[in-house]
Structure formats: C-alpha cells, structure tokens
N, C-alpha and C positions, 0 to 999 in steps of 0.2 A: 245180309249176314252170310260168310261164309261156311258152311258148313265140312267138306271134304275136298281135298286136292285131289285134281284127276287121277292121280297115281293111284291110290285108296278110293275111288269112284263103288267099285262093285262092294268092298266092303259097306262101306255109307248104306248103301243103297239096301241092303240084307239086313240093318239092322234098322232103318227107319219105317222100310214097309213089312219085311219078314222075309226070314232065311228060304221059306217055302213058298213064295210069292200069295200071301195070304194077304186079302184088303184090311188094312186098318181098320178100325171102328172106331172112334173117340168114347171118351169117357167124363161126363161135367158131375164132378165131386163139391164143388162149394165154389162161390161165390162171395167174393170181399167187394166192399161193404155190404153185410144183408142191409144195412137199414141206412137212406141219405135226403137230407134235404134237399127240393129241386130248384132250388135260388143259383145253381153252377150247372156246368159239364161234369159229368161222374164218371171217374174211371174205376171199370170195374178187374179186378185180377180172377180171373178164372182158371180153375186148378181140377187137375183131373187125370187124364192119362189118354196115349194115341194122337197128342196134336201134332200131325206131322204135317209140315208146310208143303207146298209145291215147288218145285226149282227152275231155273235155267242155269245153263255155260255163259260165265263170262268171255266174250268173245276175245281181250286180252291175254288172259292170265289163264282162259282154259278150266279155270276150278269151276265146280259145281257150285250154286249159291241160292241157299234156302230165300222165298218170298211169301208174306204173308197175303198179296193180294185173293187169290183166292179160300181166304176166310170170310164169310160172315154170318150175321146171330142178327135177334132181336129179342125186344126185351117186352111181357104186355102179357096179358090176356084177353085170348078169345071174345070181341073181334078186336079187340085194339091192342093194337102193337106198335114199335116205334124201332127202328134199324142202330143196330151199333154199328158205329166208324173205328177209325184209325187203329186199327187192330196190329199190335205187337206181339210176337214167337220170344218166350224164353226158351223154349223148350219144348219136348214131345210133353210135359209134366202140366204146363204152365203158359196159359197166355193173357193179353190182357185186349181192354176195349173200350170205347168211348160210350157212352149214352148221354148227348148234349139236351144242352138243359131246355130248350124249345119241348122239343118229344119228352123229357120227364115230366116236364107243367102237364103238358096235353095228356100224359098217362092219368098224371093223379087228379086233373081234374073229370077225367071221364069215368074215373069210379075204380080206374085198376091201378089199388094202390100194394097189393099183396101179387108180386109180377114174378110169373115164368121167364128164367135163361134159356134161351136155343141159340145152339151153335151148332155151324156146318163147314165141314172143313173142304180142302177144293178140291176132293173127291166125291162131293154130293152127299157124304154122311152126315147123318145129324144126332147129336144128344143134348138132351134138356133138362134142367131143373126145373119139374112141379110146382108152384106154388112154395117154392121154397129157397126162389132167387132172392129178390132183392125188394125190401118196404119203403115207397116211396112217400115223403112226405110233404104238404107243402108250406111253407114257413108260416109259421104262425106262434113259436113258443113265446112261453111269456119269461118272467127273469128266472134266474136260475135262482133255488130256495136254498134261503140261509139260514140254518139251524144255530143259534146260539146258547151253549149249554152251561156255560160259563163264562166269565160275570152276568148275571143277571139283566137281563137287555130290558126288562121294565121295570123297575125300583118302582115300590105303592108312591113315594112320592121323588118325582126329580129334581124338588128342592131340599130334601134333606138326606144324610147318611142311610142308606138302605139298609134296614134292623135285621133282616135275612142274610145279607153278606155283606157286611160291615166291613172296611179295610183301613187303615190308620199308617202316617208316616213309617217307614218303614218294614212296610208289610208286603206279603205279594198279592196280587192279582195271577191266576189261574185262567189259562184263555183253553177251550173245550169248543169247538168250532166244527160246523158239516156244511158243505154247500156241493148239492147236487145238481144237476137237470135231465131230465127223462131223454133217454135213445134218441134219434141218432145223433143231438146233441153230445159234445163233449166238454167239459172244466178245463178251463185255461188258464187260469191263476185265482189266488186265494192269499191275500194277504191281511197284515196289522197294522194299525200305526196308533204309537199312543204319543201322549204328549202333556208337562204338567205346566204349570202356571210361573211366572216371570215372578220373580222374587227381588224388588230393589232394581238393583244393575244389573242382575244375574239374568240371563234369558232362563228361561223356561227349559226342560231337557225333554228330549223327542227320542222315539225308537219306533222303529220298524221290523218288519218281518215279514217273509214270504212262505207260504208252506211249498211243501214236494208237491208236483204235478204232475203225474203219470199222466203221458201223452195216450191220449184216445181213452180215456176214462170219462166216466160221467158222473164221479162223485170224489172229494178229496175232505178228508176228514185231519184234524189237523189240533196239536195242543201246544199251548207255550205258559212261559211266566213270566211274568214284569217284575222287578223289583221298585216297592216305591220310595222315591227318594226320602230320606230319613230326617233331612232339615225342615222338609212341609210340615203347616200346621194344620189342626183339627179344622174342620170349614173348608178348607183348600177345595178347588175341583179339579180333579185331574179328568183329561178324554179319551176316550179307546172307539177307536175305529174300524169294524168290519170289512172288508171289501173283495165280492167273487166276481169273476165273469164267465162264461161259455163262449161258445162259437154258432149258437144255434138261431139264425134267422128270425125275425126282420134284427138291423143290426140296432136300434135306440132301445132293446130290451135286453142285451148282451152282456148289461152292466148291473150289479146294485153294491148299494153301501149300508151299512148301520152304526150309527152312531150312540156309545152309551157314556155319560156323565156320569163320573162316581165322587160323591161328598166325602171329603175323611172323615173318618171319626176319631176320636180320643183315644190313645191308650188304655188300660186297664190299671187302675187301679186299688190299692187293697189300702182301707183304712182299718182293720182290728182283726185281728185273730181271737176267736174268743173258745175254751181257755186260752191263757199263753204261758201254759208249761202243765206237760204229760209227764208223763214215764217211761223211763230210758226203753222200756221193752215194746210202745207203741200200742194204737190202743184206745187212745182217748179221742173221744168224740167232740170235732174242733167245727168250729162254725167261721167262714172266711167271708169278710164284707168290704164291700166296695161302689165299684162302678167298672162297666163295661164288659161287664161277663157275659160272654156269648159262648153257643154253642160248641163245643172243641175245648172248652177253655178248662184246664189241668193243672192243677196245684202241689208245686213242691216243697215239702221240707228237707232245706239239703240240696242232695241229688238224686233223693226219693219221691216218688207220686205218694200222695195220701189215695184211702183206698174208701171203694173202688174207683180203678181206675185214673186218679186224676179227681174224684169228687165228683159228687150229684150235684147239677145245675138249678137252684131251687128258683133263681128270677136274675134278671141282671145282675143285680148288686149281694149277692147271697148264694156261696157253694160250703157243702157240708158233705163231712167226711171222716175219716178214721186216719190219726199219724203214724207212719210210719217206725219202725224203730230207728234208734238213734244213739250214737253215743249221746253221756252228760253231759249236755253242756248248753249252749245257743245253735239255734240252726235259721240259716234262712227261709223265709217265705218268697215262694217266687208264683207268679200267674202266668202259662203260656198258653197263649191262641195266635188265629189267622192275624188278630190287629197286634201281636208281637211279644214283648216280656217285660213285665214289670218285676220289680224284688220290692218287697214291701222296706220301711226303716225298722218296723216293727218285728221280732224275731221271736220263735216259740223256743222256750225252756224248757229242756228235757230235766229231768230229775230221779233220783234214785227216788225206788219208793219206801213210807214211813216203815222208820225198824226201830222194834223195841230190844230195850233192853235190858230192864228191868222191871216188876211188879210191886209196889208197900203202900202195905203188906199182901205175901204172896199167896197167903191161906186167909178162910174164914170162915166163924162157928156156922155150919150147916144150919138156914132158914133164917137166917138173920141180916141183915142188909147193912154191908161194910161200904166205906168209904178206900178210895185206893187211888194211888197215883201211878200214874205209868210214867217211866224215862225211856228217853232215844233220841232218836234223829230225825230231822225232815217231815216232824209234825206238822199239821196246818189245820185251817180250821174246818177246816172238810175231812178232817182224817177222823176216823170211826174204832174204838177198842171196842173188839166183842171178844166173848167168850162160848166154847164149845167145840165139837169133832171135828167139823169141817164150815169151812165161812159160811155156805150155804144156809146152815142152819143155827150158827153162833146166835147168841144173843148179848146186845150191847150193854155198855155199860148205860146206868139211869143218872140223870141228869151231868151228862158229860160237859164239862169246860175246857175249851184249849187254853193252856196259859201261855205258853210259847212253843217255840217250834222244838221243845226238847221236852216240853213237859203235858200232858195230859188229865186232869181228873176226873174221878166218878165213884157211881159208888156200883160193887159188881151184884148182879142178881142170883138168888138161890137156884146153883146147877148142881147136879150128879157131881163127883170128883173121880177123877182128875178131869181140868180142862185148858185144852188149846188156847192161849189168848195170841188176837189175830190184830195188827195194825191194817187198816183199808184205806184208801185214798182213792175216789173214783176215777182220779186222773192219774194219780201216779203211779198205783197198783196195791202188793203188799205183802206183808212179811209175816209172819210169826212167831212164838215158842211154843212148840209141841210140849203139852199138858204140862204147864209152867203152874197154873194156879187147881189150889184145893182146896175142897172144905172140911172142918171138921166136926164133927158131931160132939153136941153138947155135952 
C-alpha cells in the first residue's frame, strides 16, 4: 500500500510516528466479532488507535510504501494461545486479522473460550484486550426457535374448526410470528406460505411471504394477513406454513418449519331479534340469536353498535344489548366478527312512543272507581296508562284492556287531583298529559 511520494516523505513520516520523534504506542479499543463460531477461519477487525505500519522505498517509483509484515497478535488465554495471520492496515485507526479455524477448535476446546487480543506492532509495542476480545464457541446450536403468536399453532382438535380463533371464507388470518437464535448465531430468513384447496377445475390459491432480515441480527420478528378466499366453504382446510433458518453450526439444524391446518368455520348467523321494534330514541333491551357468535363479535342496527359496545356475548348463539337511537322506521341487523358479516333478513322496528290523546271521561267523583277509555296512537298491548306526578310513582289504571292500537280501557284508581296520566311502553318509551285527569268530591 502506498502511503507517501518521496517528495512529501518527511511530512509522512511527522505525522505517522510524531512531529517530536515520540514512539508510537497502539491502542486495541474493540474487537469485531466479540462472539464466533469455530466451524471457519475468523476475521477479526480491530480498531483502536497508533497502528502504524513499517515501510520500505519502492526501488522503482522511489515512493515510500506502508507493509504490514511486521504486525503480529494472538488471540487465548494464559497458557494457551493461538497466532493471528494474514494481517491487513486500514489505517493508524484500524486493522484487521485472521484466527483460522484449527487454532479456534484448539482454543475452545482447551477451556479458553472467553479469549484476550494482543497485538504488536513492528516496533515491539504491544496492546491487548482483557478478557474482553472475542467468545469463542464450538458448534453445537440446536434449531433456531419459533415463536408462533398468531394463528394458533395447536387447535384442541386438528380435526375440527378451532373454537378459540375460528376463521370462515372470507375472513382474515393474522400471522404474529418470532424466530430467534442465541449469539453468535444470526437469522437468515423467515418466511410464509399458505395455500387453500382445489375447488373443481380451479387449482387451489397459494401465497407467500418473506419477512425483513436485518443482516447480523439474531432475532426477526414479523406480522402479516392473508385474506381467505370468499368462494370456500365451511369444512374447507386451508394450510399456513412457518419457515426460519440461522447460520449457526452444525449445518442439518439451520432449518425449521411449522405447519398449521385451519378448518373453516360457518359464517355468523342471526335468526331473531327479540323485541323487534323499540323506540325511536333507543333503549330497548334486545336479545340477538343465532349461530356463530364468537368473541369480537358486534352488533349493528343501521350504522350504529347496540350498547355496550357491540353487545354482551352471552354463548355462541346469544348477544344482548341495548339499541341504539334511530330514526322511525326499519333498520338493519348486521353481526361483524373475525369470521366476517352477516345482515340478518329480519329488521328491528323503530317506533314513536304510545301518545295519548284524550281521557272519557276526564274527571271522577273522588273514592269511587270510574271506568275510562284512553285515545291515541301507537298503543300495543304492553303499553301501560298510569296515573300521578311522575311515572315513577303513577299508579295504573285496574283491569286494563288494549283494544287496539288507538284505543285503551280501564277503570282509574282513587288519587289526590289533579293528575299526570302517563302512556309507557317498555319498548317504545312514553308520553304524557301533565295533570289531564281529576277528581271530584262528592
């Protein structure tokens, strides 16, 4: 390597040993790789400060020209050591070294696997890293470990739909993946492959995936999603495929794979909403039945979640809840989860709630027990006429009969006067006439 042309010789020279003819000293800062399996030759890069080579004149050309012959190191602890070769100069910063793989076996099999740098440069100076060169190891890892976080890599049974993460045509699979191996070891790739079932003439549809692999790392951590085809049916198997490797010695344990089987399952289905029809202002306590209700699984009227949340999951086939508000009218019922969307055929009925409109007769002789018919609208036969200050404590009419959806009778009980009469509907809500009815004393 060239280092200075004759002309600039004395500069050269002032700035590799010192302007004041002071001996160099080296300086060993760190050593690449601390840690190597001894199945190779190891080069090691050593970085520090003061490496300054020895020279001669090229008899040609006359320039001065750096040589690293007189360097050398060993690498070991007291008493065993082993000699580094082939030694290369980047630089006064920077050099590097061999430690072939004969002398690394012989190190780690003699116990010194936690080994001192010493380096001498070809002025007889020496500096060394303590026990804090390089860990030498000798092959023996076993596979690299694979974490599977997602999908479920054991279903209770791998003949049926896994009841824990259930997935259904059209659904996604979630992949949550880790595969490390311990030092000096590094991860070398980490991939996917799924693939579903041949359908008729149709072959079967495949994917693949590679995750990122940071070179000289020893762990890659990794997520994706599969979309599942949406013309599969329930039963289907479709298969997902794990697959990591390392670099880490002997080379027939460098590889593994995991395979998981996943059953579809059925869609979600809703056969009753029960009630099916609240009140416009929301409220009503609805009871949703079916099949396939799993975990996640969230119920809509509309474009609204019934509350809370989407609905309490009471078993597979049973979510209960509170509806939303809604304009009057029909609203859809829809189920989403992981295994997709259903919309029921069945539709919940909003409704104004029961409003009177009239009392006959509106008074009555005070302690005596009148008969009375209430008029309105949107009566049913769950709709309730009480009387008094507030619903809380009204009192209903005695032997009530709905006649129709406009008409009510009863007979009203002896209250204080004037009183509230209230229409209620536990589903649809309700209405009043502030102190509409009175009595009067005999």
């Amino acid at each position: 390597m060239t280092i200075c042309p004759r002309v600039i010789f004395a500069v050269c020279a002032a700035s590799l040993i010192g302007c004041a003819g002071r001996e160099p000293e080296p300086r060993l800062d760190a050593v690449e790789p601390t840690q190597a399996y001894t199945d190779h030759d190891i080069r090691l890069v050593l970085t520090g400060a003061d490496f300054v080579p020895s020279f001669r004149v090229d008899p040609l050309s006359g320039e001065r020209v750096a040589t690293v012959d007189g360097f050398s190191g060993r690498v070991g602890v007291e008493p065993n050591w082993a000699p580094l070769t082939e030694f290369g100069w980047a630089g006064t910063g920077q050099i590097s070294a061999t430690l072939l793989q004969d002398a690394a076996e012989d190190l780690a099999k003699s116990g010194a696997v936690l080994c001192d740098v010493e380096i001498t440069d070809p002025r007889g100076n020496s500096t060394a890293l303590l026990r804090q060169g390089i860990s030498l190891q000798i092959p023996d890892a076993d596979f690299p470990e694979l974490i599977i976080n997602s999908p479920d890599p054991n279903p209770p049974d791998p003949n049926q739909a896994d009841p824990n993460q259930p997935y259904a045509p059209g659904g996604t699979i979630h992949g949550d993946v880790v595969a490390s191996t311990p030092p000096p070891g590094h991860m070398t790739e980490l991939t996917w492959s799924y693939s579903e079932p041949s359908s008729g003439e149709t072959e079967g549809r495949t994917q693949q995936g590679h995750c990122a692999v940071v070179l000289g790392e020893s762990k890659i951590a990794c997520t994706f999603d599969i979309t599942i085809d949406k013309s599969l049916q329930a039963g289907d198997n479709v298969t997902l495929r794990i697959s990591a490797s390392h670099d880490a010695p002997p080379a027939d344990k460098q590889n593994i794979s995991q395979k998981i089987s996943i059953i579809l399952s059925a869609k979600p289905t809703v056969t009753s909403v029960t009630p099916a029809v609240g009140g416009y202002k929301g409220g009503t306590n609805v009871v949703i039945r079916g099949s396939g209700f799993i975990v996640g699984s969230r119920v809509y009227f509309g474009n609204d979640l019934i509350s809370p949340d989407g609905g309490i999951l009471i078993d597979k086939g049973t979510i209960a809840g509170y509806a939303p508000a809604h304009p009057v009218g029909p609203a859809t019922v829809t189920v989403r989860s992981r295994l997709g969307l259903t919309t029921s055929t069945e539709r919940f009925q909003y409704q104004l709630p029961p409003q009177i409109e009239k009392v006959v007769p509106s008074s009555a002789v005070q302690g005596e027990m009148t008969a009375v018919s209430v008029f309105g609208t949107n009566f049913s036969a769950s709709t309730l006429i009480c009387l008094g200050p507030d619903l809380a404590s009204a009192t209903c009419l005695l032997r009530a009969l709905w006649v129709n959806d406009k008409q009510i009778d009863g007979v009203v009980p002896s209250l204080p006067s004037p009183a509230t009469v209230w229409a209620f509907d536990v589903n649809n809500g309700w209405t009043s006439l502030p102190d509409y009815f009175s009595w009067i004393e005999p």
